[in-house]
N, C-alpha and C positions, 0 to 999 in steps of 0.2 A: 438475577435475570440472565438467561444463557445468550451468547453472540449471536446475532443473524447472519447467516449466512450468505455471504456474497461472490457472485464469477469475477474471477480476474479483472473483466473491462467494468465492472461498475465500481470494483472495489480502488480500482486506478483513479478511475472518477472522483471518487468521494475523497480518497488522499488527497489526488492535486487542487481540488477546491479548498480542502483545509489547510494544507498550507500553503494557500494564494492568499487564503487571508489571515498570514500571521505578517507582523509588518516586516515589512524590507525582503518580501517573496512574493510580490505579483506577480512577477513575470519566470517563475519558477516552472519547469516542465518536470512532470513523473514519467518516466516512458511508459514502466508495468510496475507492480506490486509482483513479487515471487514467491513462491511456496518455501518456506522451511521445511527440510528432509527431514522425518522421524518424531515431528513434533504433534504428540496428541492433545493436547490440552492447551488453552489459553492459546495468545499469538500465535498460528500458525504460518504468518507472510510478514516480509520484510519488503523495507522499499531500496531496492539495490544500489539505483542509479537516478541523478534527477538531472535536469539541463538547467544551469545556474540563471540562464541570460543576464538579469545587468545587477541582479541580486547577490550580497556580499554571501561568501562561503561560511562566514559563522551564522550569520541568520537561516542561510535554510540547515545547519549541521541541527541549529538550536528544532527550529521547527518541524524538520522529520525526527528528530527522538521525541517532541510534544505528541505528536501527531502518531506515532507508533503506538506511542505509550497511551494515549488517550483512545483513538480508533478501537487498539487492537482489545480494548476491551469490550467495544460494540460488536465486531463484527470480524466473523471467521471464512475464510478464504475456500469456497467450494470450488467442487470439478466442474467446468462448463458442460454440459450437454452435449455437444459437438465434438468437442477435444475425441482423439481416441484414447480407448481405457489402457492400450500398450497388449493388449493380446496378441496371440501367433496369426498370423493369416495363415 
């Protein structure tokens, strides 16, 4: 089965849902999910940065590499619509 294709903000979505509910990461913030440079196949994004709040640092370390690992076999990180393509003006 190929990845579905997801924009940044749904793909931030679906992360921080999935690890809100790995335990001891409810209260767990993803800011964004980011592109990996150069990467054509398989996981194209990573999750950079998350906001701990009252969740222990091993629990969500444990939960964003489940979550990487498991995700990034679903779903691949498309260019928004809107975003510019970086052409000359």
């Amino acid at each position: 089965m190929a990845p579905i294709g997801k924009t940044q903000a749904e793909l931030t979505r679906l992360v921080e849902d999935a690890i809100r509910s790995e335990p001891g990461c409810e209260t767990v913030q993803v800011l964004a999910v980011t592109p990996l440079p150069h990467v054509r196949e398989g996981r194209n994004w990573q999750i950079p940065e998350v906001v701990l709040g009252d969740s222990l640092i091993s629990d969500v370390d444990r939960a964003v590499m489940s979550v990487q690992r498991r995700l990034g076999r679903e779903f691949h990180l498309i260019a928004d619509q809107s975003e510019p393509t970086g052409g000359s003006a």
